[in-house]
Backbone as a printed PyTorch tensor [residue, N CA C, xyz], in Angstrom:
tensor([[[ 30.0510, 105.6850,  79.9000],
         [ 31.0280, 105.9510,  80.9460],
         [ 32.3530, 105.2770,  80.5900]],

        [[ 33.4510, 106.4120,  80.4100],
         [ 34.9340, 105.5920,  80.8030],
         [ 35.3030, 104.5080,  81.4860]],

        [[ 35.7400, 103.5200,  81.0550],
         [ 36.2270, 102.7890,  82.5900],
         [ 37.6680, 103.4640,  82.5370]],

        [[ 38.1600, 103.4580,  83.9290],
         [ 39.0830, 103.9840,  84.3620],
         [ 40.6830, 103.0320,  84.4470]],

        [[ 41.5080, 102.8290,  83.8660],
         [ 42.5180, 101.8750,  83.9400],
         [ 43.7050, 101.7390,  85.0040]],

        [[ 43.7080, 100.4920,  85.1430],
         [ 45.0820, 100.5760,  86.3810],
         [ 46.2520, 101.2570,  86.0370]],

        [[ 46.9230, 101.0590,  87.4050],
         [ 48.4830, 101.3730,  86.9130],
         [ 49.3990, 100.2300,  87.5280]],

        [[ 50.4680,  99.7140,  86.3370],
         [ 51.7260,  99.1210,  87.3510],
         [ 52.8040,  99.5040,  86.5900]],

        [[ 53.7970, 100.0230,  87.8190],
         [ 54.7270, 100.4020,  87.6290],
         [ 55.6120,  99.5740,  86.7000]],

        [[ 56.7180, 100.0300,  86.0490],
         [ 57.6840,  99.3330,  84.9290],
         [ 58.5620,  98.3280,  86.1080]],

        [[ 58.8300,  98.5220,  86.9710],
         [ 59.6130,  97.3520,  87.7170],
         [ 58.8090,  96.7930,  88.4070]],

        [[ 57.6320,  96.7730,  88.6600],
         [ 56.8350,  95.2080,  89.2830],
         [ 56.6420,  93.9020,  89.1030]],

        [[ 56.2390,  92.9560,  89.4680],
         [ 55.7840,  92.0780,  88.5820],
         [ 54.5080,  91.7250,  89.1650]],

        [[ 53.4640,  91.4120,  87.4450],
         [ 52.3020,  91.4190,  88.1020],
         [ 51.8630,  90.1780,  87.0510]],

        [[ 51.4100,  89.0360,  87.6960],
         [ 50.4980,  87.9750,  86.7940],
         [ 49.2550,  87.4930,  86.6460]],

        [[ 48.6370,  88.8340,  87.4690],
         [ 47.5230,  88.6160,  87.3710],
         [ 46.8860,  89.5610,  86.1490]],

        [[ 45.7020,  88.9070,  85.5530],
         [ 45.1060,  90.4610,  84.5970],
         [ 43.5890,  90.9170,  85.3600]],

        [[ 43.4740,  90.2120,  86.5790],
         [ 42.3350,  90.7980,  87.4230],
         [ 42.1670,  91.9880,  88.0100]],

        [[ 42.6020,  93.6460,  87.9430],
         [ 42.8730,  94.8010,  88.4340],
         [ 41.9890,  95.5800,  88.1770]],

        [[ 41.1970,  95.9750,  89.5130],
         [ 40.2270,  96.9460,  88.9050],
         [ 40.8740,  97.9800,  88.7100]],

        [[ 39.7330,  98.9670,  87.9830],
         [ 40.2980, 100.6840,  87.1350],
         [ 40.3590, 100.9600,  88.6840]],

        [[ 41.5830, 102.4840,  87.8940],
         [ 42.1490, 102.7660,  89.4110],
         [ 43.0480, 103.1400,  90.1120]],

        [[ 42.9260, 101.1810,  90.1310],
         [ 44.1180, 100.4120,  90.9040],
         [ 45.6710, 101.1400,  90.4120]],

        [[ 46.6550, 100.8440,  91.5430],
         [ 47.7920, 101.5870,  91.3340],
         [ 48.7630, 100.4970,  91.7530]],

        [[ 49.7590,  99.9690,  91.2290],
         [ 50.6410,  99.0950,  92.1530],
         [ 52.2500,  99.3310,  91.4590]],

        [[ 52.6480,  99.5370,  92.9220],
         [ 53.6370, 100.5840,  92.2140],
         [ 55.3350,  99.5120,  92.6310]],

        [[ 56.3210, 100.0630,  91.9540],
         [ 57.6640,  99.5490,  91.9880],
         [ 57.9500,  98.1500,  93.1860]],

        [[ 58.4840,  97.2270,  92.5060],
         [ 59.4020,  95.8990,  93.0260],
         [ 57.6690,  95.2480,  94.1530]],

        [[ 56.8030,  95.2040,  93.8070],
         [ 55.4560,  94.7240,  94.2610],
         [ 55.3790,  93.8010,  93.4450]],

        [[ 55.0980,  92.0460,  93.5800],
         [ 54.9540,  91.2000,  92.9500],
         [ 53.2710,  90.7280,  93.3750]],

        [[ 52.7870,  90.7500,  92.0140],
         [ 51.2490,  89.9910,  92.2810],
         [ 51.5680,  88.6350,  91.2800]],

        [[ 50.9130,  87.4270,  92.4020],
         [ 51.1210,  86.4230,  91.8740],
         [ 49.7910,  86.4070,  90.8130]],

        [[ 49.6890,  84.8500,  90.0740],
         [ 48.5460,  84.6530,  89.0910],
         [ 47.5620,  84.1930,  90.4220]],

        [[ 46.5260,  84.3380,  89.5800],
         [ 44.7430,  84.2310,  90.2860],
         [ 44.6630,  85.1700,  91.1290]],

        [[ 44.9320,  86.3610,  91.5880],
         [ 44.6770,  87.1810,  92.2590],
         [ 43.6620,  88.3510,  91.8970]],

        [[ 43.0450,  88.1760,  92.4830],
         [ 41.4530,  89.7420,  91.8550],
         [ 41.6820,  90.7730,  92.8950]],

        [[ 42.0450,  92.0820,  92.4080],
         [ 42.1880,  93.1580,  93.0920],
         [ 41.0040,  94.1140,  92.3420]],

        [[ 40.4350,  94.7380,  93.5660],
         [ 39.0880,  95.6340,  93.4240],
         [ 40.1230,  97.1160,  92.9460]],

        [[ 38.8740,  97.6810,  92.5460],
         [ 38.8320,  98.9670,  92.3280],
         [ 39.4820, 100.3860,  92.9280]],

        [[ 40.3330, 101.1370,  92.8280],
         [ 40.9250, 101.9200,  93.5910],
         [ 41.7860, 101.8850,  94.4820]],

        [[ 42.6160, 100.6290,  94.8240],
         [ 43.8120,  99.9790,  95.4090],
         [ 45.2590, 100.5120,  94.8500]],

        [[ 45.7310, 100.8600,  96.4730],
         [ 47.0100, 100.9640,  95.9790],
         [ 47.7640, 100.1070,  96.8170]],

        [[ 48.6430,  99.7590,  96.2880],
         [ 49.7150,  98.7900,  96.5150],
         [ 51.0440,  98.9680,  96.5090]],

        [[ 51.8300,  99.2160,  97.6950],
         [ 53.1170,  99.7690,  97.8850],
         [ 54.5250,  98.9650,  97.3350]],

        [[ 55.5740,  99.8260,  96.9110],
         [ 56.7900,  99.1820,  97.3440],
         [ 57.3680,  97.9410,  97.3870]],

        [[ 57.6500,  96.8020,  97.0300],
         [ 58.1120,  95.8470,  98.0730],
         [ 57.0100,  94.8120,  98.5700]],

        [[ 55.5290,  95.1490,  98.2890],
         [ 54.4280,  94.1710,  98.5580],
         [ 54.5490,  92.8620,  97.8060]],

        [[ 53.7750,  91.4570,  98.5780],
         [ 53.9190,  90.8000,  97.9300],
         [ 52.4520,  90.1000,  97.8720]],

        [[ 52.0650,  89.5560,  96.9130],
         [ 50.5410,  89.1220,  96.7270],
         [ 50.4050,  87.8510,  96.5120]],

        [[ 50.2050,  86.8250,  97.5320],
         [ 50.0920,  85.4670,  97.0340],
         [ 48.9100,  84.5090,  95.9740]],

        [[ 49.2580,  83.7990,  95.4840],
         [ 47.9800,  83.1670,  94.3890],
         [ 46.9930,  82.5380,  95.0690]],

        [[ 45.5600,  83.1690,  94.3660],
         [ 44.4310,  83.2180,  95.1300],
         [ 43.5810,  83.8620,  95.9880]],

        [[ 44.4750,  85.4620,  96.4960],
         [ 43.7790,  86.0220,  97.0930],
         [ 43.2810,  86.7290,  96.6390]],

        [[ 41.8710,  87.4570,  97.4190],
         [ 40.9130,  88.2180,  97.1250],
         [ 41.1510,  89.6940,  97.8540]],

        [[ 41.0740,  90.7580,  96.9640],
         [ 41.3750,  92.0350,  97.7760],
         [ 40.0150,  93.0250,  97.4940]],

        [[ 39.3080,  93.4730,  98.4060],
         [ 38.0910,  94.2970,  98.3490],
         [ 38.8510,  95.8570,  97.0480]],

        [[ 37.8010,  96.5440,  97.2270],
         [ 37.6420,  97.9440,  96.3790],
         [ 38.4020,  98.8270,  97.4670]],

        [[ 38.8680,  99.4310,  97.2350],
         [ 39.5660, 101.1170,  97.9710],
         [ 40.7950, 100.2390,  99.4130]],

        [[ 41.3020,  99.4870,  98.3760],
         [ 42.3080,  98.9470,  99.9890],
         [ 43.7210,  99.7880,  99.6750]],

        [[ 44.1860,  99.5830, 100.5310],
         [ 45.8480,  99.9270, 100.7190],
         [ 46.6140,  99.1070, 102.0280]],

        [[ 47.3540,  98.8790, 100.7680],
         [ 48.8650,  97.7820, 101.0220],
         [ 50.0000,  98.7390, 101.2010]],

        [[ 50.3250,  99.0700, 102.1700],
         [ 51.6630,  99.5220, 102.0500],
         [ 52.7330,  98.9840, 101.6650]],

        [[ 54.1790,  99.3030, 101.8910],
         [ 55.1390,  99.2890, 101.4840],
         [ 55.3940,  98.1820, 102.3020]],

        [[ 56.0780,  97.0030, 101.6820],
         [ 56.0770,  95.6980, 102.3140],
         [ 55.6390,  94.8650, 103.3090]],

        [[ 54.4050,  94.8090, 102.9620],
         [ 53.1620,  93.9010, 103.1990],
         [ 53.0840,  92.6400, 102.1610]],

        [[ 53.2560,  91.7140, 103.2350],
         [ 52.8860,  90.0880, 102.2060],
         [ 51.2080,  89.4880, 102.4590]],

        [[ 50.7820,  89.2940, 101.7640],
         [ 49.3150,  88.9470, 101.7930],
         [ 49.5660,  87.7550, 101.2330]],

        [[ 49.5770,  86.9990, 102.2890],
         [ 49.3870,  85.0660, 102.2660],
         [ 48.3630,  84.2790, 101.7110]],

        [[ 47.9810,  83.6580, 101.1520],
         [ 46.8240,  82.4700, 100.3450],
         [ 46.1930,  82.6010, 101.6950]],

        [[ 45.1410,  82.8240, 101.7890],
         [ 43.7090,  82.5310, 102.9730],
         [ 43.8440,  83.7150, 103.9130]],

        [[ 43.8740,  84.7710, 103.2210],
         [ 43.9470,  86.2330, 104.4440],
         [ 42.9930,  86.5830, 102.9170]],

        [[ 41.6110,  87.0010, 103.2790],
         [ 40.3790,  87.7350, 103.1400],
         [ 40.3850,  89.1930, 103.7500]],

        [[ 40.5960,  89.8530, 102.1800],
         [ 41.0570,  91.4170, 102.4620],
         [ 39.4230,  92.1740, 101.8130]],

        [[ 38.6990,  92.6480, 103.0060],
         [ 37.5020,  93.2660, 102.4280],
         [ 38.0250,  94.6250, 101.8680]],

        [[ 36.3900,  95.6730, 101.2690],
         [ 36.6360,  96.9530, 101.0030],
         [ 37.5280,  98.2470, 102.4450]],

        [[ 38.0020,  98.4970, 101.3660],
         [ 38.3550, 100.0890, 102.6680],
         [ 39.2300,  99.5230, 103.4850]],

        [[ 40.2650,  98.6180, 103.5860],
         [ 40.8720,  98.3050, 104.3080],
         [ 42.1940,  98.7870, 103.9910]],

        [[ 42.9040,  99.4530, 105.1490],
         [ 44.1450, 100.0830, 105.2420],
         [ 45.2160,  98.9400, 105.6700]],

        [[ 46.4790,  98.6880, 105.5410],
         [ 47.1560,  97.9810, 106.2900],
         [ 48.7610,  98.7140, 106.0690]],

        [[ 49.3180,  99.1040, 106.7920],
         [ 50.0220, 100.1620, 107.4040],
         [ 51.7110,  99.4780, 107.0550]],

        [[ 52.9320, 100.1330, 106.4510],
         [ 53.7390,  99.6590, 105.9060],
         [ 54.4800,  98.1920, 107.0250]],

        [[ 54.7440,  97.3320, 106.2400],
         [ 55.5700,  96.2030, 107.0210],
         [ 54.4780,  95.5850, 107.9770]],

        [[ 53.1310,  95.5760, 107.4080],
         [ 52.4480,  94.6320, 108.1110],
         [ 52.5170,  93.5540, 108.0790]],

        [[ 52.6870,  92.7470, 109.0020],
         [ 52.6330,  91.0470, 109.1090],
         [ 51.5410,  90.2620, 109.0110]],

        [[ 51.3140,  89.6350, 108.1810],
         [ 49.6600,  88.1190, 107.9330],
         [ 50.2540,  87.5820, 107.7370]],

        [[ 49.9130,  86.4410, 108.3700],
         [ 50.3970,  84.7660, 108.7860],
         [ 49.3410,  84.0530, 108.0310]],

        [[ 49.3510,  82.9380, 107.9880],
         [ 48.1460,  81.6090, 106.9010],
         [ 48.5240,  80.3770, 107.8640]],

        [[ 49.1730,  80.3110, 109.0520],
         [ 50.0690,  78.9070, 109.3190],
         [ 49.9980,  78.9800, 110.9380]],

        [[ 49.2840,  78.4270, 112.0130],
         [ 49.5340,  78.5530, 113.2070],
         [ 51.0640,  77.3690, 113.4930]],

        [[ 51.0390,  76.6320, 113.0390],
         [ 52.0820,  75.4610, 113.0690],
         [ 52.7000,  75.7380, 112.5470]],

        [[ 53.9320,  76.7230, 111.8680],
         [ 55.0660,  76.7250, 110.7680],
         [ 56.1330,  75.7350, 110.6300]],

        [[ 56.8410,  74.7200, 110.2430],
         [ 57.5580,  74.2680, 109.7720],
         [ 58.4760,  74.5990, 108.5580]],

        [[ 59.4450,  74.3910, 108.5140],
         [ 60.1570,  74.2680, 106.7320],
         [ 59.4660,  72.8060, 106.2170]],

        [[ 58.6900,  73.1170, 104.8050],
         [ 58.6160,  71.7180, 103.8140],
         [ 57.6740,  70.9520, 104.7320]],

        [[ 56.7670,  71.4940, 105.4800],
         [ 56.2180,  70.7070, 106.3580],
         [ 54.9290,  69.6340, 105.3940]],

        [[ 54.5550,  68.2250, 105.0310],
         [ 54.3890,  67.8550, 104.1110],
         [ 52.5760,  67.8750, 104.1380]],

        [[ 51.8000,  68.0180, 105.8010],
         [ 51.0370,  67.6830, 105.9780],
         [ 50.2290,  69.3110, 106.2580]],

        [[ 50.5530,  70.4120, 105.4420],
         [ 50.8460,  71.9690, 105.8910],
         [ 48.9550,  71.6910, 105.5740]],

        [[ 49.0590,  72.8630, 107.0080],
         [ 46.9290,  73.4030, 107.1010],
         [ 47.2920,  74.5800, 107.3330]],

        [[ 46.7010,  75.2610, 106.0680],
         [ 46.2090,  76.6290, 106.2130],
         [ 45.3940,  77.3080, 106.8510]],

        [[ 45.7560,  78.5230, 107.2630],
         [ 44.0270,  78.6810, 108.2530],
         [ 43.7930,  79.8200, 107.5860]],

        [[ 42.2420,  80.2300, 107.9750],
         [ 41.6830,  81.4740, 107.4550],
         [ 41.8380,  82.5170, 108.0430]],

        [[ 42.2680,  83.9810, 107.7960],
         [ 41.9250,  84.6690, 108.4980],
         [ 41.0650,  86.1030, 107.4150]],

        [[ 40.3520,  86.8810, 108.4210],
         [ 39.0910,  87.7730, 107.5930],
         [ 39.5560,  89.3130, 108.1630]],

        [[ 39.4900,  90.1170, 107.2940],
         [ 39.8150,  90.9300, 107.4880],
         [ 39.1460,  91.9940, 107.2730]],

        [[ 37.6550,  92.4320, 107.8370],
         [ 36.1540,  93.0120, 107.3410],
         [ 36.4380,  94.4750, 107.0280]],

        [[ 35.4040,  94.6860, 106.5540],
         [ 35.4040,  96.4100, 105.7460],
         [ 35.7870,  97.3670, 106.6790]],

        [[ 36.8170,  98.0900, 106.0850],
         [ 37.1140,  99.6430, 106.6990],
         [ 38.2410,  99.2150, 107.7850]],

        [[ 38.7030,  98.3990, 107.8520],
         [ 39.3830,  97.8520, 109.2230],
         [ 41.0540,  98.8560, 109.0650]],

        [[ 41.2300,  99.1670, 109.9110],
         [ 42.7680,  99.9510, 109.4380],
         [ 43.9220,  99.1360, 110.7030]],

        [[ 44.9430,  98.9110, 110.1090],
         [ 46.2030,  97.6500, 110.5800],
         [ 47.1880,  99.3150, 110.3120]],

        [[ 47.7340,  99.5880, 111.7700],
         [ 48.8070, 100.4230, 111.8220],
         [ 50.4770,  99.3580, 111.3270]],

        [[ 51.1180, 100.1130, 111.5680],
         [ 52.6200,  99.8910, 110.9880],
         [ 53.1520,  99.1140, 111.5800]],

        [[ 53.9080,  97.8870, 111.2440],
         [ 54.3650,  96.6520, 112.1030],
         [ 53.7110,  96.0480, 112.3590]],

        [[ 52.6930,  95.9610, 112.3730],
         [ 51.7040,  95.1310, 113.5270],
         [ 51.8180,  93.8530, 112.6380]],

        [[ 51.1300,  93.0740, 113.7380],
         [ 51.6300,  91.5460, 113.4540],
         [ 49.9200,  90.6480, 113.3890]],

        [[ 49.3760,  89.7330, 112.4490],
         [ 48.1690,  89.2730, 112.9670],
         [ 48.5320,  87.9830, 112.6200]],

        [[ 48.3350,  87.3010, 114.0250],
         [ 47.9610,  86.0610, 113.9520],
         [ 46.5750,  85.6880, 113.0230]],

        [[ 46.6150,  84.3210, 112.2700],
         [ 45.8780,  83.8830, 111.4130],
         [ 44.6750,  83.0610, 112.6320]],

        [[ 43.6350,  82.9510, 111.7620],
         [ 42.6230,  81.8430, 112.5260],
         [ 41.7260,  83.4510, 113.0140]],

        [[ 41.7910,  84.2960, 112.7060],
         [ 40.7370,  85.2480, 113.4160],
         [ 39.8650,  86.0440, 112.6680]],

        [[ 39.3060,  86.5250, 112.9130],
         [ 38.6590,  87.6860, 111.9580],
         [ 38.2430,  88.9560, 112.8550]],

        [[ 38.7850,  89.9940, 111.9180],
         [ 39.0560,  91.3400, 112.2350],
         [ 37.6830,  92.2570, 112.0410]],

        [[ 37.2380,  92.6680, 112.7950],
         [ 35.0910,  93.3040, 112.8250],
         [ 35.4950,  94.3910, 111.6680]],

        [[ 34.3620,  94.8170, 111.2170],
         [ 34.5320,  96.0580, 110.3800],
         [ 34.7790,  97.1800, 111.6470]],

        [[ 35.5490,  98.0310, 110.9270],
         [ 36.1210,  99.1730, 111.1520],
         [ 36.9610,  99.1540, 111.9510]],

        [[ 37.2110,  97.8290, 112.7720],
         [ 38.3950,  97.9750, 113.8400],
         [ 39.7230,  98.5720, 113.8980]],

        [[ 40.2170,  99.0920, 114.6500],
         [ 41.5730, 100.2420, 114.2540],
         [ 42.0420,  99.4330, 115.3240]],

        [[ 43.7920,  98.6850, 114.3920],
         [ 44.9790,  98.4340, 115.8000],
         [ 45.8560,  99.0160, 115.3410]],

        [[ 46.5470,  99.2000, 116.4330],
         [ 47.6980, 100.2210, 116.5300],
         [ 48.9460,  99.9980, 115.7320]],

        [[ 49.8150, 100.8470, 115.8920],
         [ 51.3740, 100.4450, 115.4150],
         [ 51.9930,  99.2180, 116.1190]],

        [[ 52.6510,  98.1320, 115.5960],
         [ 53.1580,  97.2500, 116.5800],
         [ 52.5620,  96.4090, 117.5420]],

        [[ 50.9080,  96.2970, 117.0270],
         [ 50.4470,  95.5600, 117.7670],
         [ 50.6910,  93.8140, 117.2670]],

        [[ 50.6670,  93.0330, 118.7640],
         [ 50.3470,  91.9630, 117.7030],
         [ 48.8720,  91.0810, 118.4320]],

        [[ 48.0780,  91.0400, 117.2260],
         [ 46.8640,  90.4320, 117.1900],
         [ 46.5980,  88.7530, 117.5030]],

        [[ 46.2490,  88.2240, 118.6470],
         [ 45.9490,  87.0360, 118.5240],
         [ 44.6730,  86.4140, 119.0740]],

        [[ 43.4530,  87.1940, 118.7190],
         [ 42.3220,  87.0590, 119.1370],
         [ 40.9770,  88.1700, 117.9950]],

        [[ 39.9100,  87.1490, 117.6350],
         [ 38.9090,  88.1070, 117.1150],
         [ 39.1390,  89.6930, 117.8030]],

        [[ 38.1470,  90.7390, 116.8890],
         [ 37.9020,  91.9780, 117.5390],
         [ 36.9180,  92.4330, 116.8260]],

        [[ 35.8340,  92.9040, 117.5840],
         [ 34.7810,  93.2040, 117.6660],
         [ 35.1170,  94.4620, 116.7500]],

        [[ 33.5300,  95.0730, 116.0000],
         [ 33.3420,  95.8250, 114.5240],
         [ 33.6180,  97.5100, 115.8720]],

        [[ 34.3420,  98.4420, 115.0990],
         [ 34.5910,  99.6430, 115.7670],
         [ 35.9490,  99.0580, 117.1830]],

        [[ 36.5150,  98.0300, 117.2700],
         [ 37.2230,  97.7660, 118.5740],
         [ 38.3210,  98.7670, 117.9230]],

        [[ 39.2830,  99.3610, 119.2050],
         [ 40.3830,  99.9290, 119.4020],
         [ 41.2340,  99.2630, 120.3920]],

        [[ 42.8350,  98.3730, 119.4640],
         [ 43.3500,  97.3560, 120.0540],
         [ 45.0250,  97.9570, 119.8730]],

        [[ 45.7620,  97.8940, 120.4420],
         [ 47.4740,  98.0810, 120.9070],
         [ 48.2490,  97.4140, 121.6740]],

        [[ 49.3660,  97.5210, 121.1860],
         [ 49.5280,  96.7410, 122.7840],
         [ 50.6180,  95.4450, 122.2930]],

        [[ 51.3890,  94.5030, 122.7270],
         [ 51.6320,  93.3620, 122.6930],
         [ 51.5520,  92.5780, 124.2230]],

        [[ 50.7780,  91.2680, 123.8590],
         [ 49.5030,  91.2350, 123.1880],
         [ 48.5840,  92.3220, 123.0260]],

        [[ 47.8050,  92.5330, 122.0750],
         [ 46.8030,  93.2830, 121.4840],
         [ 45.6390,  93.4200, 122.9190]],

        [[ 45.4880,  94.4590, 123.2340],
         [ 44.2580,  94.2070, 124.0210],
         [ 43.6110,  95.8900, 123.4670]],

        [[ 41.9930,  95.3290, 124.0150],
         [ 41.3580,  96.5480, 124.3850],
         [ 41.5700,  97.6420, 124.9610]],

        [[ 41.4790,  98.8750, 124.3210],
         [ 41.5190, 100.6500, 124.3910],
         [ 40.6350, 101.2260, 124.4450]],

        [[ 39.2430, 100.2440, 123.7640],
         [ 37.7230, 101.0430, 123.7600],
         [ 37.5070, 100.7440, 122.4450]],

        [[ 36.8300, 102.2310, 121.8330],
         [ 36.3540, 102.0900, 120.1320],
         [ 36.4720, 103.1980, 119.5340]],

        [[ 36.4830, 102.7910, 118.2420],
         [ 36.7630, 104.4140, 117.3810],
         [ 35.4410, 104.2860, 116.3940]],

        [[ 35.0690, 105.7990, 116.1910],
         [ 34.1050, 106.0110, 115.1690],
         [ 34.3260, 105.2650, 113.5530]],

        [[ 33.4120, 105.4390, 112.7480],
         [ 33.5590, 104.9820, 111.1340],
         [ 34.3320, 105.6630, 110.8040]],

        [[ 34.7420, 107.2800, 111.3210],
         [ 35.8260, 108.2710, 110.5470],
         [ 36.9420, 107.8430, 111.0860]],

        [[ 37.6280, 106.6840, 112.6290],
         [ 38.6390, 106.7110, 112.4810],
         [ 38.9390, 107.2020, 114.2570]],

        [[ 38.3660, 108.2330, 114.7980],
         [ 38.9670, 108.8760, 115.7120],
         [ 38.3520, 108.1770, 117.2990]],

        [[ 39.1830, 107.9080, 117.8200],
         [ 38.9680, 107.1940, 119.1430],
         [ 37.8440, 108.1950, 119.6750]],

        [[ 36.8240, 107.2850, 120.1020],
         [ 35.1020, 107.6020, 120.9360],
         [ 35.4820, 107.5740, 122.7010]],

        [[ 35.0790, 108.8730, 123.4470],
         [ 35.1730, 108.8640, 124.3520],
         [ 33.8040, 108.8350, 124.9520]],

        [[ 33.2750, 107.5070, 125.3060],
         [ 32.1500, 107.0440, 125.7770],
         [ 32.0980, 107.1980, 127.5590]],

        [[ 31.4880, 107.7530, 128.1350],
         [ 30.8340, 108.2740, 129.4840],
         [ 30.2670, 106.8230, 130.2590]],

        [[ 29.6650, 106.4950, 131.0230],
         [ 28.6260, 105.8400, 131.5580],
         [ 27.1360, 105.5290, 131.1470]],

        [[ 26.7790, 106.7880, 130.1910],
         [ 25.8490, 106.6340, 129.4330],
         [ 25.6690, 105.2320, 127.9000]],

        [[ 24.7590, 105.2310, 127.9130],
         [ 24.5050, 103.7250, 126.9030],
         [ 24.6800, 104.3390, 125.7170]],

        [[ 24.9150, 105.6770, 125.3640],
         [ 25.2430, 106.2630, 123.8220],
         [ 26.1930, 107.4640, 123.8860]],

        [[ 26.9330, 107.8540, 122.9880],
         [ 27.9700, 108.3890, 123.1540],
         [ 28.1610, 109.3060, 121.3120]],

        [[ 28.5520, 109.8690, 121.0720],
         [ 28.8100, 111.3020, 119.7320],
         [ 30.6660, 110.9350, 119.5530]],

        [[ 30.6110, 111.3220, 118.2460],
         [ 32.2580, 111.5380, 117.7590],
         [ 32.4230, 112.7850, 117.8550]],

        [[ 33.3280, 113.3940, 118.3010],
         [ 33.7190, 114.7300, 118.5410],
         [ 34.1250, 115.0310, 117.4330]],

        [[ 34.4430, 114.3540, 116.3120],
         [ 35.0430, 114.6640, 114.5500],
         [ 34.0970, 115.0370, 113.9590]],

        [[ 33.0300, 113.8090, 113.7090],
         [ 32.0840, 113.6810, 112.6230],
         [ 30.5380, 113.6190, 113.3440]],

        [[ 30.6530, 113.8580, 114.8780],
         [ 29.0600, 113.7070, 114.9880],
         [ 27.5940, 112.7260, 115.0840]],

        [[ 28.7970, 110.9420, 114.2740],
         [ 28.1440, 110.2150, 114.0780],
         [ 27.5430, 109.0390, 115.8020]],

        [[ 26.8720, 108.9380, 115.9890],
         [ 26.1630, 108.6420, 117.2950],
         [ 26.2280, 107.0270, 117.2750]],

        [[ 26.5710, 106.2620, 118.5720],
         [ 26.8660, 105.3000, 118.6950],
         [ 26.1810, 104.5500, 120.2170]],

        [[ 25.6520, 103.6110, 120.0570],
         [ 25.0940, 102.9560, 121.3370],
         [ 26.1170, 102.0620, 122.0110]],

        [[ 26.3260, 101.9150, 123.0620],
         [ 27.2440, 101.2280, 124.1160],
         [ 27.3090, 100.1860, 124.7090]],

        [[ 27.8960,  99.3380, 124.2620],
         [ 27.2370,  98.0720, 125.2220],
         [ 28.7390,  97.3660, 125.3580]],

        [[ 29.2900,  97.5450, 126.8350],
         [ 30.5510,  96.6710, 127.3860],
         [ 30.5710,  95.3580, 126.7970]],

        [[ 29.7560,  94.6790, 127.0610],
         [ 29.5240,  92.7570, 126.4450],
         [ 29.6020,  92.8680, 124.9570]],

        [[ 28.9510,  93.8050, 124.0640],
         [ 28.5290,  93.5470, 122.5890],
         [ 29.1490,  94.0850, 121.9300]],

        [[ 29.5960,  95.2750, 122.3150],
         [ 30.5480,  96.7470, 121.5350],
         [ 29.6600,  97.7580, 121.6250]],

        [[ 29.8760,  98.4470, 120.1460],
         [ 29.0450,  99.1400, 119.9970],
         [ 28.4360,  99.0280, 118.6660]],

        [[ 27.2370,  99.8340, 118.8280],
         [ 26.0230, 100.1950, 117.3490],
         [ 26.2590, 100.9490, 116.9060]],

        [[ 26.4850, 101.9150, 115.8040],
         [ 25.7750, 102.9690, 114.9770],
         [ 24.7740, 103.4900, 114.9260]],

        [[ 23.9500, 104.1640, 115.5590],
         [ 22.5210, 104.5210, 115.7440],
         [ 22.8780, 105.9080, 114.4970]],

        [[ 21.1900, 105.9630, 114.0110],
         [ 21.3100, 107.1520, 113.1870],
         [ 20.3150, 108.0750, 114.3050]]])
């Protein structure tokens, strides 16, 4: 089998040699050194990649997105142009005694355009927030969040499309069909 080779554009700068086949990272996008980018990533514009982070298989960075030291980028994760990640609840200039915080960002999760995430949280798999949201609280795997502050809308399927759940304890995607159990307190399941 071929392996498949990255791409970076002639005006980027990139110092890392960690890129899976694929991968695409295109014009004025700076990747710092120690950075491991998975497989099939594209990387917009104007992005910037700090030293040390970890980026899952099939992500996308839009067009000026900074990815801070301690933001944990799983597979399948979308993040929508001019997204904001923070590493710093305390910001200062030169601050001498600086604590980083973690924040997680689980598989399939999609970050609309602008939106803003506070650090210190972790984002459930598949969660979809909106354009312009800003995030300052966990969210549950499938949550659907908008808003400033970010609040609850309900949930969207694995394909993406907001679930219109009834009173009943299980509920169907009107897209894809895929069947989901209900629970107000827990979220929801995936049932096959």
């Amino acid at each position: 089998m071929v392996q498949q080779q990255h791409f970076v554009h002639p005006q980027a700068l990139v110092e890392t040699e960690s890129i899976g086949g694929g991968t695409r990272i295109w014009a004025f996008a700076h990747i710092q050194r120690d950075v491991i980018i998975g497989e099939n990533c594209n990387i917009g514009d104007h992005a910037f990649v700090e030293t040390g982070v970890r980026i899952g298989n099939n992500v996308t960075i839009k067009n000026g997105v900074c990815v801070w030291q301690h933001v944990h980028i799983a597979d399948n994760v979308f993040l929508g142009p001019n997204v904001v990640l923070t590493n710093d609840l305390n910001p200062r200039s030169r601050k001498a005694d600086w604590t980083p915080v973690e924040t997680f960002i689980e598989e399939g999760v999609t970050v609309g355009a602008n939106a803003t995430i506070v650090c210190g949280i972790t984002i459930g798999t598949r969660a979809f927030i909106g354009a312009g949201a800003v995030v300052t609280k966990d969210l549950r795997p499938y949550e659907l969040v908008y808003g400033n502050p970010a609040r609850s809308h309900g949930w969207v399927c694995y394909c993406g499309q907001p679930l219109k759940p009834d009173r009943r304890p299980l509920t169907e995607c009107q897209a894809c069909q895929r069947k989901y159990r209900v629970d107000p307190d827990k979220g929801i399941q995936e049932i096959s």
